[in-house]
C-alpha positions as CSV (number, residue, x, y, z in Angstrom):
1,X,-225.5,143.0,185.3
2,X,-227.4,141.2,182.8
3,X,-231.3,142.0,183.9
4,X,-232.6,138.6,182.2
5,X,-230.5,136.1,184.0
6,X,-231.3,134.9,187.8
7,X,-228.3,135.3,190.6
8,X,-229.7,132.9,192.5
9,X,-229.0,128.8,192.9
10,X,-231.2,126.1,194.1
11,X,-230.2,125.9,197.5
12,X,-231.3,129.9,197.5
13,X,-234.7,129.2,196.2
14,X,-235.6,126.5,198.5
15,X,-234.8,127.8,201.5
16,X,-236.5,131.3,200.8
17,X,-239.2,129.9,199.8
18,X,-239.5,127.7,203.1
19,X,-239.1,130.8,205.0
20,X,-241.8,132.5,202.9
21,X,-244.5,130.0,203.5
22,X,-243.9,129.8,207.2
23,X,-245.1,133.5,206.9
24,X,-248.0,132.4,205.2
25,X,-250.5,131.9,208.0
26,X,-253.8,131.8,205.8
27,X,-255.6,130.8,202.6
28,X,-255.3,135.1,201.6
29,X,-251.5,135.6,202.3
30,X,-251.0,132.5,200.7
31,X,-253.3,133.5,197.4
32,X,-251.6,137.0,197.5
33,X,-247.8,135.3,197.5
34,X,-248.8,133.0,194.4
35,X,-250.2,136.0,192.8
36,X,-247.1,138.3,193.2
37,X,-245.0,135.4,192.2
38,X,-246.6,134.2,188.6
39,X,-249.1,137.2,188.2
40,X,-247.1,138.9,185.3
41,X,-246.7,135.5,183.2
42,X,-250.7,136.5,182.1
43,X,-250.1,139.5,180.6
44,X,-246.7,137.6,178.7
45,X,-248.9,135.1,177.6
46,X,-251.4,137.4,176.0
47,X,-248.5,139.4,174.3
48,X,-246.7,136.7,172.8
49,X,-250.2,135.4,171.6
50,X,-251.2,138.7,169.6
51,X,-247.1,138.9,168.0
52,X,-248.4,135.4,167.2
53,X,-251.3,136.1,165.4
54,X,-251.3,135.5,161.5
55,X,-253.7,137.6,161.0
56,X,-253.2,140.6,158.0
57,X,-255.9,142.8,159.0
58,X,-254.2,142.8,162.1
59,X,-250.3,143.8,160.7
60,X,-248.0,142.3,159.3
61,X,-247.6,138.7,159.3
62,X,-244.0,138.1,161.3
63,X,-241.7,135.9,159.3
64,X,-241.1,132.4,159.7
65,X,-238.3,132.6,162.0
66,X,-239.9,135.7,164.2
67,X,-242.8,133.2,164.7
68,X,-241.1,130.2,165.6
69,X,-239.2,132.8,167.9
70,X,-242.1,133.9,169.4
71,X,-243.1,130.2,169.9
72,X,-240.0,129.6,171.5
73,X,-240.8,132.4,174.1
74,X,-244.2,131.4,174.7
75,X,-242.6,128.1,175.3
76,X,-240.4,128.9,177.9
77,X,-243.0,131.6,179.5
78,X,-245.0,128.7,180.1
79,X,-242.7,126.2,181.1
80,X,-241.4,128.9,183.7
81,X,-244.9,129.3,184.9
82,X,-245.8,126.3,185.8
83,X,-242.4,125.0,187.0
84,X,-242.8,128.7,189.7
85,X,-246.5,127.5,190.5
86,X,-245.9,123.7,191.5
87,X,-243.0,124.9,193.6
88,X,-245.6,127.2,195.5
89,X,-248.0,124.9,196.0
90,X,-246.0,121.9,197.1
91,X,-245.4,123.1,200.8
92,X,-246.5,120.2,202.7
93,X,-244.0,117.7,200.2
94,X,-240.1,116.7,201.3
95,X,-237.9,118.9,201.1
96,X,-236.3,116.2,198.3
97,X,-239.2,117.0,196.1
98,X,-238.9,120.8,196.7
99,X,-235.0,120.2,195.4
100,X,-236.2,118.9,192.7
101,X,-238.8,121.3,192.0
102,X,-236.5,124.3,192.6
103,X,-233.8,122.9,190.2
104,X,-236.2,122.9,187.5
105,X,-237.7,126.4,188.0
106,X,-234.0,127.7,187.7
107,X,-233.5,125.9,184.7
108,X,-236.8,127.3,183.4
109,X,-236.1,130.6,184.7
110,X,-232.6,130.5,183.0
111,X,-233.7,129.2,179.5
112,X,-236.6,132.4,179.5
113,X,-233.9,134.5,180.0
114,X,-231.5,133.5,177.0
115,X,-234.2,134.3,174.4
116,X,-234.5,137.8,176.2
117,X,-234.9,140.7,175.4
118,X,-237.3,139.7,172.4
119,X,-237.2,143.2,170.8
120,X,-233.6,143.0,170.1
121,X,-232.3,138.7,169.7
122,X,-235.7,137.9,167.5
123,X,-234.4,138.0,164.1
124,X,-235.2,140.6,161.1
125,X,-237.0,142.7,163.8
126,X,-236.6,145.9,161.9
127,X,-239.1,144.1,159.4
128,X,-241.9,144.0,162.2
129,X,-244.8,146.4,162.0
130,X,-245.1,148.6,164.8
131,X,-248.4,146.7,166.4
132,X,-245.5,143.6,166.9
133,X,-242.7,145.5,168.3
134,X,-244.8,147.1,171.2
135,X,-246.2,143.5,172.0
136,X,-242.3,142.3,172.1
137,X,-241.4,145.6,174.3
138,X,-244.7,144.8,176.8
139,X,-242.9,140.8,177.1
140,X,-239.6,142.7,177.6
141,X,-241.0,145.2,180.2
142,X,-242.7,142.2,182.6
143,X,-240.2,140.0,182.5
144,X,-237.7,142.4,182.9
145,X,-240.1,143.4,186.5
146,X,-240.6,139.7,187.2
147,X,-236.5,138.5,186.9
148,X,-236.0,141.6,189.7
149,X,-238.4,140.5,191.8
150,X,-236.7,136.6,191.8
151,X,-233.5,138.0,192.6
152,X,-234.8,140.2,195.0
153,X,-236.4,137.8,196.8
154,X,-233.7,134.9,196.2
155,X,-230.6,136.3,195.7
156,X,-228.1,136.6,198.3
157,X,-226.2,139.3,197.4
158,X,-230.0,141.0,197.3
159,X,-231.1,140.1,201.1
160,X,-230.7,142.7,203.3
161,X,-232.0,144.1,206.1
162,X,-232.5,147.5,205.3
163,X,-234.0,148.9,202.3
164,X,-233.2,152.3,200.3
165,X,-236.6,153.2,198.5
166,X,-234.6,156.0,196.4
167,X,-232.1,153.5,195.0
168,X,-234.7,151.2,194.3
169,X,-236.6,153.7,192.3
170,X,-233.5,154.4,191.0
171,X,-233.5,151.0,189.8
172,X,-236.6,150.4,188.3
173,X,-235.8,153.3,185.9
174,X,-232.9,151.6,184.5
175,X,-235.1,148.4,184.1
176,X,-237.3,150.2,182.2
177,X,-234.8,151.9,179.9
178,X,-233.6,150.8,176.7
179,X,-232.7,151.0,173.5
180,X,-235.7,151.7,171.8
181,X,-237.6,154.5,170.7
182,X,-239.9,156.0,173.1
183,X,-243.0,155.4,170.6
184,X,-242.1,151.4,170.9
185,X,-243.0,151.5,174.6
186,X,-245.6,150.4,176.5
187,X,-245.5,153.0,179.1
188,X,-242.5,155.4,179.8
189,X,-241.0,156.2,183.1
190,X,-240.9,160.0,184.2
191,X,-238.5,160.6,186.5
192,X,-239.2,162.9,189.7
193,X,-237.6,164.1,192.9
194,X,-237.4,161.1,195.6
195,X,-236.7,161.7,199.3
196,X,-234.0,159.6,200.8
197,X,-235.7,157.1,203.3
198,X,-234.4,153.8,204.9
199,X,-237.1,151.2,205.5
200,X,-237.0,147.9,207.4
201,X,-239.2,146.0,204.9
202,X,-239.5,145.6,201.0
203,X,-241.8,148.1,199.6
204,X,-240.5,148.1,196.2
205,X,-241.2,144.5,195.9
206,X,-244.0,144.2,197.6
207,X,-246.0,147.7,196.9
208,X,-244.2,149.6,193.7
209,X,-243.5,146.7,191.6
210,X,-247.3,145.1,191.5
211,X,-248.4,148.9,191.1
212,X,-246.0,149.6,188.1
213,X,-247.5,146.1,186.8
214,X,-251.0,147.5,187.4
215,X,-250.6,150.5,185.3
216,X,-248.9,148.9,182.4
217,X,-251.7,146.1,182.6
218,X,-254.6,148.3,182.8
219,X,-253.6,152.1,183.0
220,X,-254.4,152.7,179.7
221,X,-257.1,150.3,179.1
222,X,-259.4,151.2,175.4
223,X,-262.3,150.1,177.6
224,X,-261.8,153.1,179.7
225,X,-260.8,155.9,177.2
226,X,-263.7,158.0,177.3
227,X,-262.2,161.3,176.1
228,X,-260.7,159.1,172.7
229,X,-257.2,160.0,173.8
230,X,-255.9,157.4,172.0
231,X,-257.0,158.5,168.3
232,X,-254.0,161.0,169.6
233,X,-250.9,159.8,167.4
234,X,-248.9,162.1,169.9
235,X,-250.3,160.5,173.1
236,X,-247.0,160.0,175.4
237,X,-247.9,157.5,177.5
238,X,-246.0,157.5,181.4
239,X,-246.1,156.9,185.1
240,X,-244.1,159.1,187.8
241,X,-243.1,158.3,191.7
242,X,-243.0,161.3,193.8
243,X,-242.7,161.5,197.4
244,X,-243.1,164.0,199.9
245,X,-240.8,165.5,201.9
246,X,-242.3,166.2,205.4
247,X,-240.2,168.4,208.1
248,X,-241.1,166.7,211.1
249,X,-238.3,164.4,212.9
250,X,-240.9,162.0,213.0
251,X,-244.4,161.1,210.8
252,X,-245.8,159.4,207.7
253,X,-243.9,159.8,204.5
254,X,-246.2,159.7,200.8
255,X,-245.2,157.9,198.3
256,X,-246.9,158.6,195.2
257,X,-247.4,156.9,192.0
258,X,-249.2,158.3,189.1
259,X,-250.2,158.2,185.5
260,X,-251.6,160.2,182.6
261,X,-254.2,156.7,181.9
262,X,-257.5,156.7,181.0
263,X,-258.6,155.9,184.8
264,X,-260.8,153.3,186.5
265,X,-264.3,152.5,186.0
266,X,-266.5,153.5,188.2
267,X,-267.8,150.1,189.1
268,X,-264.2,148.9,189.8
269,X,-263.2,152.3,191.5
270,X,-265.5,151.9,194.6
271,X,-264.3,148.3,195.6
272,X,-260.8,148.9,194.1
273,X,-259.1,147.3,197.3
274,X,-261.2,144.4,198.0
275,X,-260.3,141.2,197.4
276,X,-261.4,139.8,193.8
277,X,-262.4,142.8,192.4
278,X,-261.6,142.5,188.9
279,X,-262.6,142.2,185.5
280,X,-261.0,139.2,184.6
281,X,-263.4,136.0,184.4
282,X,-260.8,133.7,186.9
283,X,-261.4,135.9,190.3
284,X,-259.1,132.8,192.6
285,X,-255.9,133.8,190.2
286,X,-257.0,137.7,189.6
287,X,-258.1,140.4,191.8
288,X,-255.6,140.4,194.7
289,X,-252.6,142.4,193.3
290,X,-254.4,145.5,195.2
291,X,-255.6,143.3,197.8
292,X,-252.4,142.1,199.0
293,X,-251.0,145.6,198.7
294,X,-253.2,147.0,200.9
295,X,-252.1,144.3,203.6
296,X,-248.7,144.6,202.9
297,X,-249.1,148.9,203.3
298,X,-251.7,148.4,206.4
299,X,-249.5,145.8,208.0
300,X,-246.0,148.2,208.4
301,X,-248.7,151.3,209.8
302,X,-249.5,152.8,207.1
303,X,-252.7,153.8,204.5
304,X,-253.0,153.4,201.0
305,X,-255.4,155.4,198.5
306,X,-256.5,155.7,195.4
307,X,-257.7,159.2,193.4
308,X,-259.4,158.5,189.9
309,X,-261.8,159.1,186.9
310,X,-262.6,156.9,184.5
311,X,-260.9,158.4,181.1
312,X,-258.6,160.4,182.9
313,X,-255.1,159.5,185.1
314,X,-255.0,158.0,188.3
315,X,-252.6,158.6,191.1
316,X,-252.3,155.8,193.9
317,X,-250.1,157.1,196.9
318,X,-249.4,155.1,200.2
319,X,-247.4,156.1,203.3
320,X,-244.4,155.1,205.0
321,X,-244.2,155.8,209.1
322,X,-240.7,157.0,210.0
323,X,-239.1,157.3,213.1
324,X,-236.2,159.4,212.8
325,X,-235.2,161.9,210.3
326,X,-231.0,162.4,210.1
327,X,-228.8,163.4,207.6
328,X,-231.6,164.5,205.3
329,X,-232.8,160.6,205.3
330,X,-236.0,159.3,206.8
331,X,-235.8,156.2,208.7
332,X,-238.5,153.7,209.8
């Protein structure tokens, strides 16, 4: 299955979304559902500007075509934003208009997914210095998260009504495997023992995917290197799931994600789960991916924490209640 193209139609979109809204009860649920559903276009945008730079002191200045590639991509990022973005906000408009507005985010959707992925359809792309290919590879990477979390969320043959967290792990590796040499990537995935569990709600949308994001995002933020890790041509940058594998027939299950970062400030660290905390200048678009997790976690019974240091990894690990334990698999 191609991981760049949507499975979804119109009709899919517009009534999910309807049903989405409805859940919607407040001015925060509806903040954090915009943010989950246009959040990763920033960190596109910012990539695709820096491949864009023509700048030698910088790298290598991209050939004519690789630019007007690049613009084509940042093109269609946008265009895909903002079509996403109306279609949230217009929930008090006919469901005519919502058509319309549906029809076009497909479209815009589709046409950001034919110039995908960058690193491999943008032409001469051996020729690119290495600071280029990464930024391609980061572009690759979130739209690659953001296209799963559509189709989750709109596809049909996605919908169910029970989720397998193992499989969906399982999933999220293969989205963020590919061709490429390990020292192209952003951040690498290390695989790790999963326990089977069966879930009545969405946590790899709603919890591992924005915390996967987070990491790559800021995980290994220069700001925060303290300890000049980076000046390390070896440095092998990743992030890990675990999960715990309790004995009792009925509890909390951990889910664990870490990484070998350089950590969180301090500052940041103390109100990490609060609403707006951020470093970003915009605080109404930033500062809720945590926030909304946090709800999301709190709202299905269970905690979510985070263990720090500022130059050093950090681990973030939430639990899961379960019910029942059969067949080896835990069951909400």
């Amino acid at each position: 299955m191609d991981i760049y193209k949507p499975q979804f139609s119109t009709e899919n979109i517009t009534q999910r979304i309807k049903e989405l809204l409805a859940e919607t009860k407040d001015e925060d649920s509806l903040a954090i559902f915009r943010h989950e559903f246009v959040g990763g276009f920033d960190t596109i945008n910012d990539n695709i500007m820096a491949f864009l730079l023509e700048d030698e002191a910088w790298g290598r200045i991209p050939e004519k075509t690789q630019l007007q590639y690049g613009r084509r991509i940042q093109e269609a990022s946008q265009k895909a934003f903002n079509s996403i973005d109306e279609l949230i906000r217009i929930e008090k408009k006919q469901m005519k208009e919502k058509d319309n507005y549906a029809q076009r985010m497909l479209q815009d959707i589709i046409n950001l997914g034919i110039l995908l992925p960058s690193t491999t359809k943008i032409p001469n792309a051996k020729n690119l210095d290495q600071k280029r290919k990464i930024k391609l590879q980061v572009i690759d990477d979130f739209t690659a998260m953001l296209f799963y979390t559509y189709n989750r969320l709109f596809a049909e043959n996605y919908q169910t009504k029970q989720y397998y967290l193992k499989s969906d792990i399982e999933t999220i590796y293969i989205l963020k495997e590919t061709e490429n040499k390990k020292e192209n990537r952003i951040v690498m995935y290390a695989p790790a023992k999963i326990a089977r569990i069966r879930t009545k709600v969405d946590y790899c949308t709603n919890v591992l995917v924005p915390l996967i994001k987070n990491i790559e995002e800021h995980g290994f933020n220069p700001e925060n290197d303290s300890e000049d890790r980076l000046q390390n041509p070896d440095l092998y940058k990743y992030f890990k799931i675990e999960t715990d594998k309790p004995t009792d027939s009925k509890g909390y299950l951990t889910i664990t994600v870490k990484d070998n970062g350089f950590g969180i400030k301090k500052e940041l660290y103390e109100h990490l789960f609060t609403k707006n905390t951020t470093r970003k200048q915009d605080k109404i678009k930033h500062g809720l991916g945590l926030y909304g997790i946090k709800l999301f976690v709190e709202k299905q019974g269970g905690i979510i924490n985070c263990r720090a240091e500022e130059g050093k990894s950090c681990e973030f690990s939430f639990t899961i209640p379960y019910t029942e334990k059969r067949n080896g698999m835990y069951i909400q």
